[in-house]
N, C-alpha and C positions, 0 to 999 in steps of 0.2 A: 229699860226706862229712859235711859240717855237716848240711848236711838231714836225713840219714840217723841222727845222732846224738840230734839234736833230737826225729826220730821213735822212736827205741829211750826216751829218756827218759822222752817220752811215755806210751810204751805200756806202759813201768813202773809211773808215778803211776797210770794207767788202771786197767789189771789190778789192781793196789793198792788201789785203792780199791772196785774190786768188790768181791772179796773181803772185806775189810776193814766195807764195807758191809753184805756179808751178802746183796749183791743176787741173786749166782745162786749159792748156797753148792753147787750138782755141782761148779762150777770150783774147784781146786787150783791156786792160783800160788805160787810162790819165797816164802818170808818175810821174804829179805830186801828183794824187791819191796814186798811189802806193809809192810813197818815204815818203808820210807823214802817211801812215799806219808802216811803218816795225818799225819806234822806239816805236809805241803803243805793237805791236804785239810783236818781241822780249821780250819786257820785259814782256810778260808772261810763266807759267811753260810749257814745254812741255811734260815732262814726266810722263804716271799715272801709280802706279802700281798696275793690280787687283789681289786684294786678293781672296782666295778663298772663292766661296761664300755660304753664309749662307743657310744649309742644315736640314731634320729634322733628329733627333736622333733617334735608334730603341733600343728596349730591349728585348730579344730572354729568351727562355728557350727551352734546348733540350732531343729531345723523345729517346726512348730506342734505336732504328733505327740510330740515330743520325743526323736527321735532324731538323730542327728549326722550332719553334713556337712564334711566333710576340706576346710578350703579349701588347706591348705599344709605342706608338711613340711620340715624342715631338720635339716641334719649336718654334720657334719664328715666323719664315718665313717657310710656309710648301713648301719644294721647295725638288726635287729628279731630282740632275742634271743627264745627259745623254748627251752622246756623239752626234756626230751631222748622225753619220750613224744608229743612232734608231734613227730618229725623220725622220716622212713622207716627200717624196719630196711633196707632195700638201702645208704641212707647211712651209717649205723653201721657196717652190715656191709664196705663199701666203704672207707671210712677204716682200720679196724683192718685189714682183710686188705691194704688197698695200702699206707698207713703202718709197721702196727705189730702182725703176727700175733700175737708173743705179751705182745700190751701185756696183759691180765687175767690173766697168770702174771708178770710181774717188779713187783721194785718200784722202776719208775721208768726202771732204767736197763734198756736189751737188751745183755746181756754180748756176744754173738755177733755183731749189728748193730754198736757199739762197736768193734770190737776188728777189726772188717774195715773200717771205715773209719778208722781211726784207721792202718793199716797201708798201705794204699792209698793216703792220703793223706803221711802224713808218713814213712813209710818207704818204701815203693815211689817216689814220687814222684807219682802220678798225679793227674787230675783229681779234685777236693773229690770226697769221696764223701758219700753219706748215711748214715744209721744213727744218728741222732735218735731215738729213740720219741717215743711223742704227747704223754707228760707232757714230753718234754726241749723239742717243737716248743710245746707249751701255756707254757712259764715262758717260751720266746724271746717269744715273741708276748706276752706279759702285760708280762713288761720293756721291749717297743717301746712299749707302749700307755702304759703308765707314763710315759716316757720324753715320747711325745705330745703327754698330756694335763698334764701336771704343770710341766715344763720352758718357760720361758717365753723363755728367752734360745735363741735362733735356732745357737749355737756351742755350747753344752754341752748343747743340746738333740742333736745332731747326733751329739755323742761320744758319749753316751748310747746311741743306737740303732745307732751304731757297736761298741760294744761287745757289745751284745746277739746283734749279726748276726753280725762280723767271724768268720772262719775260726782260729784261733789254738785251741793247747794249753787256753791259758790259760780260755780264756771256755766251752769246752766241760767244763773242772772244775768249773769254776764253775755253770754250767750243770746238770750231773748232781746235784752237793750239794743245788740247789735244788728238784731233779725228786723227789730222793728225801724231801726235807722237805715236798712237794707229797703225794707219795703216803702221808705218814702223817696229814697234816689231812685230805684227802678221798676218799672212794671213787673205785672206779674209771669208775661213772655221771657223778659228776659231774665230775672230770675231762674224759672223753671230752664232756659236753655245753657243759661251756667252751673244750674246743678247737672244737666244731662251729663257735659263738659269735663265737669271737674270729678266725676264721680269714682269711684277707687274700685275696679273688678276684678281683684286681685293678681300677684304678679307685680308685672309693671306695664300692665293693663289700667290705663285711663280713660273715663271717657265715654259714650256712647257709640260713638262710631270705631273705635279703636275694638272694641270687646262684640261689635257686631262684626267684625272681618275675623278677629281671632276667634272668637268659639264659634262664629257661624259661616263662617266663607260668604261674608253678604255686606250689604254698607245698614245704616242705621235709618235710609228712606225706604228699605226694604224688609223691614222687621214684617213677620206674622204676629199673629196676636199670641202663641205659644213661644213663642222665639223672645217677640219684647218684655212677655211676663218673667221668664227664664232670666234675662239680662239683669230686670229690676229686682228680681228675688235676688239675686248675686249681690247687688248694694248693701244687704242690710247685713248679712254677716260673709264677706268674701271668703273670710280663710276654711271658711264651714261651707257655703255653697258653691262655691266655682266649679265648675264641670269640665275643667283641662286633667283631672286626678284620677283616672279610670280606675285603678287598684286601690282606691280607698273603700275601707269595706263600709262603711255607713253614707259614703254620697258617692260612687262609681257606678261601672258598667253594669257591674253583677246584681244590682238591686234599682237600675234604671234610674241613677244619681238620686235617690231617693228624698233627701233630704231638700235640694235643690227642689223637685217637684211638688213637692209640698206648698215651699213657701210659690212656687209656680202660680199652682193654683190656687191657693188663696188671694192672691191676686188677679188669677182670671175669675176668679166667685165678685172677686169686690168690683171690676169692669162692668160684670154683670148686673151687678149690684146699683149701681151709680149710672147705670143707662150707655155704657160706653159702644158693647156690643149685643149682639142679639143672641137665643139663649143656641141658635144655632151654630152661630160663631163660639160659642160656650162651652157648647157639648163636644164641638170638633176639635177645639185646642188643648181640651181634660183630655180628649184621648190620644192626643199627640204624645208620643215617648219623647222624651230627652234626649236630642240625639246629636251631639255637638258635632261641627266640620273643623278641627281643631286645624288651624292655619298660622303655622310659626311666621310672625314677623321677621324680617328680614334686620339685621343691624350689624355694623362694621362695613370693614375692606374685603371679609373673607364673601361679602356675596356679590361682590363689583366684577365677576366671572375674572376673563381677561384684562381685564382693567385694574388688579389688584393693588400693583403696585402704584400706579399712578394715583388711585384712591388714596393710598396712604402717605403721597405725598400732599396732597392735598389736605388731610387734615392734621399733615406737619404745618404746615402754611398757617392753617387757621390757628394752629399753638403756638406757632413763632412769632406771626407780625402782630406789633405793637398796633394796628389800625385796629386787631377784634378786640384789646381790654389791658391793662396794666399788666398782667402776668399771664402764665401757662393757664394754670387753674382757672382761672377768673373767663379766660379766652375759650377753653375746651367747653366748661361748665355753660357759657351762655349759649353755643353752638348747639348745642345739646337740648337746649332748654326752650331756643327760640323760635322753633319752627321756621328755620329758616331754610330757604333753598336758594343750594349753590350750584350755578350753570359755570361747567369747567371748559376748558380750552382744548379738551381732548378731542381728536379727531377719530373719528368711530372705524372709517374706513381706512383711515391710516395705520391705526392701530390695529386692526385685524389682519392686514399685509405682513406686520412687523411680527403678529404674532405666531402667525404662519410661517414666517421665512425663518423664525429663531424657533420654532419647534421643529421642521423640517430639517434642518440643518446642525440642530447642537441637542444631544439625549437631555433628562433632566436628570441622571444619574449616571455615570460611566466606571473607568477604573480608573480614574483620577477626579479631584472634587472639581469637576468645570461648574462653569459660570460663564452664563452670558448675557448681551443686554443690546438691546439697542434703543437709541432713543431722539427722536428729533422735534427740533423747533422752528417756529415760524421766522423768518429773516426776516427784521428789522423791525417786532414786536417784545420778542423774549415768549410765545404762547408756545406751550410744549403741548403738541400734537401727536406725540406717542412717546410709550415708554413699558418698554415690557422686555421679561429674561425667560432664562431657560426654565425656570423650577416655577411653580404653584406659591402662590401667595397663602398664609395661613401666621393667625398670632394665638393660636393653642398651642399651647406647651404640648399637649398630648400627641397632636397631630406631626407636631415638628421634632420631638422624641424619637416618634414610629417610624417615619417614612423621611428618609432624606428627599426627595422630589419635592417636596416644600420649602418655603423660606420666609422668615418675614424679614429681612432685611434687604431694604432695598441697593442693589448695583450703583443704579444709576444717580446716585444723590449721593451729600455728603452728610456726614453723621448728626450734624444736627437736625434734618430732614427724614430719617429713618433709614440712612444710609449705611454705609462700612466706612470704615478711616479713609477711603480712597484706595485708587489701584494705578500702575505706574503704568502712565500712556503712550511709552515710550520713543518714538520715532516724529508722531504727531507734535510733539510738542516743540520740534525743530520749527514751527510757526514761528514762536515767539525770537529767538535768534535770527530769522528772516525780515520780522517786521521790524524787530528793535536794529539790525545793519540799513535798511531804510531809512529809519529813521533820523540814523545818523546821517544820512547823506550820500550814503554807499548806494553803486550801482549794480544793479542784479547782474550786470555783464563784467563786473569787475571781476580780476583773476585774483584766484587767490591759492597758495599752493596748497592744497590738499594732502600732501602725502603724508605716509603714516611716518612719525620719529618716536624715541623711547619712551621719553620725557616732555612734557607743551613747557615745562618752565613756568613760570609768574603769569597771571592771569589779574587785570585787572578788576577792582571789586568794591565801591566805593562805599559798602554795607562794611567791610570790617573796617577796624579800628587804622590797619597801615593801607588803608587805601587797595589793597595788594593779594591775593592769594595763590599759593605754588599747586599745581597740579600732582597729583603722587604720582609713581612710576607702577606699574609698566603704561605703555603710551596706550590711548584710545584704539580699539579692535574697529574694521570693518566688519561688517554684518555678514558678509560673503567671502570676510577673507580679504587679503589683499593689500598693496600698501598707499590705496588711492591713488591720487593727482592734483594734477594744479588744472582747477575748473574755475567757473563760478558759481555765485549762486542757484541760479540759475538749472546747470547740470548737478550740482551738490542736489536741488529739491528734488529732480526729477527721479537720481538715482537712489537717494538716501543714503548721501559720503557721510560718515559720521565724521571723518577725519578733516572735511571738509568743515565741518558744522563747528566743529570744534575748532579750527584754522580762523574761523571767520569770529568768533565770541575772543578771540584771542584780540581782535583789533576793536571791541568793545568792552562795556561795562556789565559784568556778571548782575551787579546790582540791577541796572536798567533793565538788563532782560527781565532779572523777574517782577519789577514793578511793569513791566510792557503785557505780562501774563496775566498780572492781577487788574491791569487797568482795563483786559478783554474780557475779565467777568471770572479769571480762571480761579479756582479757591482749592486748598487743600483738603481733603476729606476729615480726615478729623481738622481740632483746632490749632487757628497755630499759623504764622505767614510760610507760603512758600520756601523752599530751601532755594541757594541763591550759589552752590558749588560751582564746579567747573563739570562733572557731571551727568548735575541737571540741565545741561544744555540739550540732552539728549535722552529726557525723558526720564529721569528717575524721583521726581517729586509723584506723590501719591494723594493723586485728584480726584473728582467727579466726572465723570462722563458727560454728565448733561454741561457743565461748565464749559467742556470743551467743546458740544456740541455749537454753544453760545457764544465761543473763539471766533469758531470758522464761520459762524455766522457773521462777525464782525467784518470779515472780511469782505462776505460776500454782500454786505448792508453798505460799503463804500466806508467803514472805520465808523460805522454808530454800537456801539455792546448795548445791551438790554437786561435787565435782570432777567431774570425765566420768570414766569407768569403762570398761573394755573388756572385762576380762574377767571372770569368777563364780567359775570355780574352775579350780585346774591341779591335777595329780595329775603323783606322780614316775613313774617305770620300775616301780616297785612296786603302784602305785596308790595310793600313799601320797598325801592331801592336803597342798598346799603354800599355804606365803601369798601372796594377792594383794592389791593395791593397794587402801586401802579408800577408798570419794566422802569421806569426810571432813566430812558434811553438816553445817553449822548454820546458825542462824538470823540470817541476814546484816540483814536489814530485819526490820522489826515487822510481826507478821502485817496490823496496819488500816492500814498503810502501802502493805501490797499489797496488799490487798484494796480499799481507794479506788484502786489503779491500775488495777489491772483495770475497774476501772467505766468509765475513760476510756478504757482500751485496746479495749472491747467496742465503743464507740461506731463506731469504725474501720469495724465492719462494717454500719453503720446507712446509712440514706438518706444521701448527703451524703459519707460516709466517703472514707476513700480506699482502704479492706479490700475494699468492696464486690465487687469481681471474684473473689476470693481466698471469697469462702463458700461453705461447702460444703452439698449437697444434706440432712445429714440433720438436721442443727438442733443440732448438740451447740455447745452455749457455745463460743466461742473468744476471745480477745483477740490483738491483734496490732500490728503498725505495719509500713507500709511503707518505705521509704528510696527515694531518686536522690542521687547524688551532683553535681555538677559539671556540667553538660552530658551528664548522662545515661552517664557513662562506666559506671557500676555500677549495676543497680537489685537491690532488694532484699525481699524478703514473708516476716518472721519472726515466729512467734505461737506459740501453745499450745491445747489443750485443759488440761483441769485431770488428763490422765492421760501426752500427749506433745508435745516442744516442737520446732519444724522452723523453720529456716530455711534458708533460698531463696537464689539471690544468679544474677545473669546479668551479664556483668562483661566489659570488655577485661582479656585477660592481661597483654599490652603495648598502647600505644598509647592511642589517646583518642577512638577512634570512639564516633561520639552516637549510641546506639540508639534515639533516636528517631526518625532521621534515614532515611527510607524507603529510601534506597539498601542500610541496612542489616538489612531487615528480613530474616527467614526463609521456607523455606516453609511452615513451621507458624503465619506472622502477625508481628506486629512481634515487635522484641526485646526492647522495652522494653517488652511486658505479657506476656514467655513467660514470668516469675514467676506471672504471676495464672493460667499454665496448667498449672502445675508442681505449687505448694504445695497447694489446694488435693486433685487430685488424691491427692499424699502423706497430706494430714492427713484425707481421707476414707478411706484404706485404714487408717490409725491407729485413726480412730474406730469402723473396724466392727470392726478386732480388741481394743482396748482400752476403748472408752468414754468416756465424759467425762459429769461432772456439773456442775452450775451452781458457779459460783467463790462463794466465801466470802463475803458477807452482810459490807458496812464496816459499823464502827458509828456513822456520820454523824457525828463529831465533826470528821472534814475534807471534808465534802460543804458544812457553811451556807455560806448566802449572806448577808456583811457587808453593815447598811446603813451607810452612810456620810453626813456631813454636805452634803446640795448647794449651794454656793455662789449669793447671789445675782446674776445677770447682768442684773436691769434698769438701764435707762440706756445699757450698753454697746452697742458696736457688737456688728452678729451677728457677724463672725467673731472678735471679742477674745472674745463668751457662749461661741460654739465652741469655742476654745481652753481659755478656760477652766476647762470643763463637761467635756473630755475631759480635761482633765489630771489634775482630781479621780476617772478613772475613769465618768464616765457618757458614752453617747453624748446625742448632739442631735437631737431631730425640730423642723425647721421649722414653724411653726404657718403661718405668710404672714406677708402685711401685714394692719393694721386703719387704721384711721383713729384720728389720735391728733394732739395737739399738740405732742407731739414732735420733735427730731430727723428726718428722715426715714433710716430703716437700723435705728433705734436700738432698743432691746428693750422694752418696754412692758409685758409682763408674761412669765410661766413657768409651768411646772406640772408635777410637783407641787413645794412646795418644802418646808425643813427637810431632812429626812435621805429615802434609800433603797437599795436595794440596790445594789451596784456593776452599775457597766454596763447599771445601768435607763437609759431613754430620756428625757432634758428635753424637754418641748417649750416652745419660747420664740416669742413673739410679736413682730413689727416693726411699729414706725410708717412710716405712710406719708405723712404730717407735712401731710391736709388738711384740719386742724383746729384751731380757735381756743378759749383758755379763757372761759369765760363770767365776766364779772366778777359779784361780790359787790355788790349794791348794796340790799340792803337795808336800811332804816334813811335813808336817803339822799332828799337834798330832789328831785324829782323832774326840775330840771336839771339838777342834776349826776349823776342816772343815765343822764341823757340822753346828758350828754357820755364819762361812762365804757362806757356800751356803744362809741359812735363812732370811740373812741380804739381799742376794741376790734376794731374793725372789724364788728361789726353794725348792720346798717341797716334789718334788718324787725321792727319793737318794734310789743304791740300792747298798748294799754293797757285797765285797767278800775278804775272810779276811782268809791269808795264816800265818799258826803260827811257827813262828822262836825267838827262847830263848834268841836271841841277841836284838830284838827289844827293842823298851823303855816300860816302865811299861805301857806309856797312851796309847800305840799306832801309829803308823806310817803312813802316805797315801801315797803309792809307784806308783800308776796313776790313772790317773781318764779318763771318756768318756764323754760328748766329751772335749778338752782338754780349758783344761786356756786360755781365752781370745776370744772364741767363741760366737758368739750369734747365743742363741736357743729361744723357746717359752719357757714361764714363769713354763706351766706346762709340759716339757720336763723328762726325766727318766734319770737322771743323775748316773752313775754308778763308782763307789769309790774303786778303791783295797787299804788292809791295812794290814799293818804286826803286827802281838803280839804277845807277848811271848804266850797267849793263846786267842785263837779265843773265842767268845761270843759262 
C-alpha cells in the first residue's frame, strides 16, 4: 500500500511536470496534477554544465621523417572522443532506435517511456524498468563523470554517483529538469554525439570509438549494423552484456554471448522497425554471430618497446613539475584525464643505436648483478635524445619477481625521477676540479707536483664551520699504481693522475668544487646537496648519469648548463598548445673557462689518453673523460661532441664485483672496457645524424706556462737538490758524477739556473770527490810552493826557471799550470815558472 502511494505521488509530479513543461503538449493531465507538481519541480537546478570529458593521454616520440611514434597511452577512462560525422549511421541509428525512438521529436523527456516506467515501477510494483531517453541517460552519465573527475574524497565521491544512479522519484525529477535544460543549450546532434562519447561499455571502456577498436579491431565510422547493434546493447546493462568475458556461462563463447545477442537484436528488430535499414540488412545482421576481435588497449611505459625507460621518465616530469597542477595527484590525474598528447625529445634513431650497442655489449643478467645505461643529450638545449640500459623495462610486481632481466628503476635518473639513489661516477667527475682550478685563475700548463705522499694534510673547505678539513691517512692510490708526478693539468686529465687531482683541489676550495658541480646541473641521486670531502674530488658522490651527461654538455655548449628536457610540446584534447617544462639554460661557467677545458678534455683522446678506445671513426672533435671507481665496481666513458653529450656507465647494481677481474668478464670481452664498446658506437650514430664542429678557440690567458724562480742546490746532497727542485715545482734529470773536490754525492753544479717554466727539467751534477784543489802559490819563494803543493798532496811539479839578477836570493814563482784554485787528480803534472838570480 505504501509502495503504491508513493508510486501514485509519483506519477502525479511526473505527469505534472510534462505538461507543465510543455514536453509532449498532445497529453492532457488533471490541473490539479499539474499545479502541485511545479513548486516540487521549480525548486530544482536546471542548469548542467558538461565538462569536458575524460580522455586517454598519449606519449609520441618522433622519427627522422618527422612523423610520430605512440610509445604509450594512459587513462583513467579509456575514452577517444569523436565527432558525430566518424561515428557509423548504423550506430546512430542503433542507439536512437534501441534507446530512444522518438528522442528527435521530445524535448528531453519521452512522456510515454516515462510514465510506463514510472508505473511499473512504483506502482505496479515490478522490476526497475527503463524509459530514460538519451538526453535523461546523457545528464546521468555527465553527473557520474562529474562526480569522478571532480570529487576527491573517496565518501562523498561515492554519494555522488549514488545519487546520480540510485532508482528513486526523487533523482529521476531531477534528472528530467536537467534533460530538459540540456535540450534547450544543445541540439539534438550534439546531444546524441555526447552520449555516443560519454557512454560506459564496461571495463574502462568509454565511448563509442573506444569500445569499437576494443571488442571489434575497427574505429566507430566503421561499425556494421551487427557490430553497432552489439556496441549499443552493451550501454544498457555492461557488467551483463560486454563480450570481452568468453567463460561466462550465461553471455560467453559457449552459447554465442547469448545474452548480449538478444538485446543485439532487439535493436536490429527496432532499426528495422523505425525505417533505419532494409529488411535485408535485417535478416543479415540476425544472422551475424557475436564474434568480438578483442584488442587490448595498450597503457603504461611497459608498451614504449625500447623506449621504456625514457617513457618513464617522462611521466616523472609530468608528476614533478609544478607547470602540470599544485601536486602529484592533481598533475598525474589530469594527464590521465585530458586527452592529452605529449611529443618527447626522444630521438628514435639515436635510441635504437644506443639500444643495440648496450645490448650487444652488456647481457641483462650475468654472475654478478650488472647494470648499464647510456644516455645522451642535445648540447646547449638540455633535450635527452636517448636513454636506455641493459635489463627490460616492467612495473609488475609479477614480472619483476620472476625474471631478473627486468627493471623498473630507472639508471639513468635520480630518485625522484624513477631513478636509484645514484651511482659513483668516478674519474669523470675530476671535471669539476678542472673547471673550478680555472676558475680560479689557474693555468692548465701550470705544474703541479703530483706525487703520491701518505697523508694530503688540511684541505681547504669553506662549507665547514673552521673553514678547514684534514684528509685521513693512508694517502690517495693511483688507478695503475704508482706514485705519480709533477704535471699539470693538463697531463693529470689526459692520464687520470688521481694524485694529481688531488694536488691540484689542495690549492682550492672543496666547497667551490662542489658548488662548480651543482652550478653544471650535476645533482645527487637521492636527496640531499652533494658531499664536498676531500674524496669526492675523485668521484665518490653518488649521481645521475644523465646529470653528468648535461656536465659535459656544459662544456662542450661554451659554459651554458641546461636542465634536461623531455619533452617540446603537448597539445590538449583540442589541439590546443600547452606549457612545457622550459631547460632554463644559463651561463653557469665563463665561456674561456670552458673552452681551456676542453683543450684538456680533447687530450683524453690523444696517444697516451685514456679516451683513446672510446674514438670514433669519423674525426669529429670530442672531449671526454673516463672514470673507475673503487676496485673497478663502476666504470664510466662520458663526453661530447660540440652538437651531443653521452655518458656511458657499466656498474654493479648491487654488490662489488671488480670488472676487471676475468671471472667477470662477458661474451662480448671484459667488462671493464664494454664502455669503450658502447659510447663510441652511440656518439658515431650522433655524429652522423647531428655533426660536430671544432670546440671554441680559449683565448690562452689560462693555457701560459709560469716561469718560476729555481732554487740553488749546489753543495747539497742529490736527494735534499731533488727534494728540493720538486717541491719548487720542477723535476730533476741527473747529470752523473764528475770529478770534483767535493763532497762525494754532493751537487757541483746545475742547469739551467735563475728562473724557468714550471715543471722544466734541472739537471744537476755530482762530485765524485777524486779531486784535489790546486793551491795558489804564486808570488811565493820557491820552497814554500814546494811545501804547499805537498801538503796539497801533489808530488809531480815540473819546474821552469828563468834567471833575472833582481829576483830574491830564495826564488820567486811568477805562474804556475793549472792555476790556483783548480781541481785536478792527485797525481796531475803540475808545472811552476820561477825567477832567480840563478837558475839550478
Amino acid at each position: 500500500m505504501v509502495k503504491a502511494t508513493v508510486g501514485f505521488l509519483a506519477m502525479s509530479v511526473v505527469a505534472g511536470v510534462l505538461v507543465t513543461a510543455t514536453v509532449t503538449p498532445a497529453v492532457a493531465i488533471a490541473g490539479v496534477a499539474a499545479n502541485q507538481s511545479i513548486g516540487i519541480f521549480d525548486g530544482l537546478p536546471e542548469y548542467l554544465e558538461v565538462d569536458k570529458l575524460s580522455e586517454k593521454s598519449n606519449i609520441f616520440a618522433t622519427r627522422s621523417d618527422g612523423s610520430t611514434q605512440l610509445l604509450a597511452s594512459f587513462y583513467v577512462e579509456n575514452r577517444v572522443e569523436v565527432p558525430l560525422d566518424q561515428i557509423s549511421q548504423f550506430a546512430k541509428d542503433a542507439a536512437v532506435s534501441g534507446e530512444d525512438p522518438r528522442f528527435y521529436e521530445h524535448g528531453g523527456v519521452d512522456l510515454p517511456g516515462t510514465l510506463r516506467a514510472v508505473a511499473q515501477t512504483y506502482v505496479l510494483g515490478n522490476d526497475v524498468q527503463g524509459g530514460s531517453s538519451i538526453t535523461q541517460q546523457y545528464v546521468k552519465n555527465v553527473l557520474v563523470e562529474k562526480a569522478v573527475r571532480n570529487i576527491t574524497d573517496e565518501a562523498e565521491r561515492a554519494a555522488a554517483i549514488d545519487e546520480a544512479t540510485r532508482t528513486s522519484p526523487e533523482r529521476k525529477l531531477r534528472e528530467m529538469k536537467l534533460a530538459i535544460g540540456i535540450e534547450k543549450e544543445y541540439t539534438k546532434d550534439q546531444i546524441l554525439q555526447g552520449y555516443l562519447n560519454i557512454a560506459f561499455f564496461g571495463g574502462t571502456t568509454y565511448g563509442l570509438e573506444t569500445a569499437s577498436n576494443y571488442y571489434y579491431n575497427t574505429t566507430a565510422a566503421n561499425l556494421t549494423v551487427a557490430q553497432a547493434a552489439s556496441l549499443i546493447a552493451i550501454v544498457n546493462n555492461p557488467a551483463a552484456l560486454r563480450i570481452d568475458q568468453p567463460d561466462d556461462p550465461e553471455n560467453g563463447v559457449a552459447n554465442g554471448y547469448a545474452r548480449n545477442k538478444e538485446r543485439r537484436d532487439y535493436i536490429i528488430g527496432k532499426m528495422l522497425e523505425e525505417g533505419k535499414i532494409s529488411q535485408a540488412d535485417h535478416d543479415a545482421a540476425i544472422a551475424t554471430p557475436v564474434e568480438p576481435q578483442i584488442t587490448q588497449p595498450s597503457t603504461g611505459c611497459s608498451t614504449a618497446g625500447n623506449a621504456g625507460y625514457f617513457c618513464d621518465y617522462v611521466t616523472n616530469v609530468l608528476k614533478n613539475n609544478e607547470i602540470f597542477g599544485a601536486d602529484e595527484d592533481t598533475r598525474w590525474t589530469n594527464f590521465r584525464r585530458g586527452g592529452q598528447d605529449v611529443y618527447t625529445t626522444l630521438d628514435v634513431d639515436l635510441q635504437d643505436a644506443a639500444v643495440n650497442a648496450v645490448d650487444s655489449q652488456v647481457p641483462q643478467t650475468w654472475n654478478f648483478d650488472v647494470g648499464a645505461v647510456s644516455v645522451s643529450v642535445e648540447v646547449g638545449t638540455g633535450r635527452v635524445l636517448a636513454m636506455t640500459q641493459n635489463k627490460k623495462y616492467s612495473q609488475d610486481p609479477e614480472v619483476l619477481a620472476a625474471d631478473p632481466s627486468y627493471s623498473a628503476i630507472n639508471l639513468s635518473t635520480d630518485k625522484a625521477y624513477g631513478g636509484s639513489a645514484g651511482i659513483q661516477p668516478g674519474s669523470t667527475y675530476k671535471l669539476f676540479t678542472l673547471v673550478d682550478w680555472l676558475k680560479e685563475g689557474h693555468s692548465i700548463n701550470e705544474s703541479v707536483n703530483g706525487t703520491r705522499t701518505t697523508t694530503w694534510g688540511t684541505f681547504t673547505d669553506s662549507c665547514e664551520a673552521g673553514g678547514t678539513v684534514t684528509s685521513p691517512s693512508p694517502g690517495t692510490r693511483n688507478d695503475e699504481g704508482g706514485n705519480g708526478q709533477v704535471g699539470t693539468p693538463v697531463t693529470f686529465t689526459k692520464t687520470s693522475l688521481n694524485t694529481g687531482f688531488v694536488a691540484m683541489a689542495r690549492e682550492l676550495d672543496l666547497c667551490a668544487i662542489r658548488d662548480t658541480a651543482a652550478a653544471m646541473g650535476v645533482v645527487q641521486g637521492s636527496d640531499g646537496e652533494l658531499e664536498h670531502n676531500p674524496s669526492s674530488v675523485l668521484g665518490t658522490n653518488y649521481v645521475s648519469p644523465l646529470s653528468m651527461a648535461g656536465a659535459y654538455a656544459t662544456i662542450a655548449s661554451g659554459g651554458i648548463t641546461c636542465d634536461p628536457i623531455a619533452i617540446d610540446r603537448i597539445t590538449d584534447a583540442t589541439g590546443a598548445d600547452q606549457p612545457v617544462p622550459p631547460a632554463n639554460c644559463r651561463q653557469s661557467i665563463d665561456r674561456n673557462v670552458a673552452a681551456t677545458a676542453a683543450v684538456a678534455l680533447q687530450s683524453t683522446f690523444t696517444s697516451g689518453g685514456t679516451a683513446t678506445a672510446s674514438r670514433t671513426p669519423d674525426r669529429v672533435p670530442l672531449i671526454g673523460k673516463t672514470g673507475t671507481t673503487d676496485d673497478a665496481v663502476a666504470t664510466w666513458m662520458t663526453g661530447a661532441s660540440t652538437r651531443v653529450a653521452t655518458a656511458v656507465g657499466v656498474f654493479n647494481i648491487q654488490g662489488d664485483a671488480n670488472l676487471r677481474s676475468r671471472q667477470y668478464f662477458f661474451d662480448s670481452g671484459s667488462s671493464a672496457t664494454a664502455r669503450h664498446r658502447i659510447w663510441p658506437v652511440v656518439m658515431a650514430a650522433a655524429n652522423a645524424k647531428y655533426g660536430g664542429e671544432a670546440f671554441p678557440e680559449a683565448d690562452g690567458s689560462l693555457q701560459v706556462v709560469p716561469k718560476i724562480e729555481i732554487p740553488d742546490v749546489t753543495g747539497l746532497a742529490l736527494a735534499d737538490a731533488k727534494a728540493k727542485l720538486a717541491a719548487a715545482g720542477f723535476s730533476v734529470v741527473d747529470g752523473g758524477a764528475e770529478a770534483s773536490d767535493a763532497a762525494v754525492g754532493t751537487v757541483t753544479r746545475q742547469d739551467p739556473s735563475g728562473s724557468a717554466q714550471a715543471g722544466s727539467g734541472i739537471t744537476v751534477w755530482t762530485s765524485n770527490g777524486n779531486q784535489k784543489t790546486v793551491p795558489d802559490v804564486v808570488g811565493q819563494d820557491l820552497e814554500a810552493a814546494k811545501a804547499a803543493f805537498g801538503a796539497a798532496g801533489f808530488a809531480s811539479i815540473t819546474l821552469s826557471c828563468t834567471e833575472d839578477p833582481k829576483a830574491p836570493d830564495t826564488g820567486q814563482v811568477t805562474g804556475q799550470d793549472p792555476a790556483g784554485g783548480s781541481s785536478v787528480a792527485p797525481d796531475a803534472a803540475l808545472k811552476v815558472a820561477v825567477s832567480a838570480k840563478k837558475c839550478p
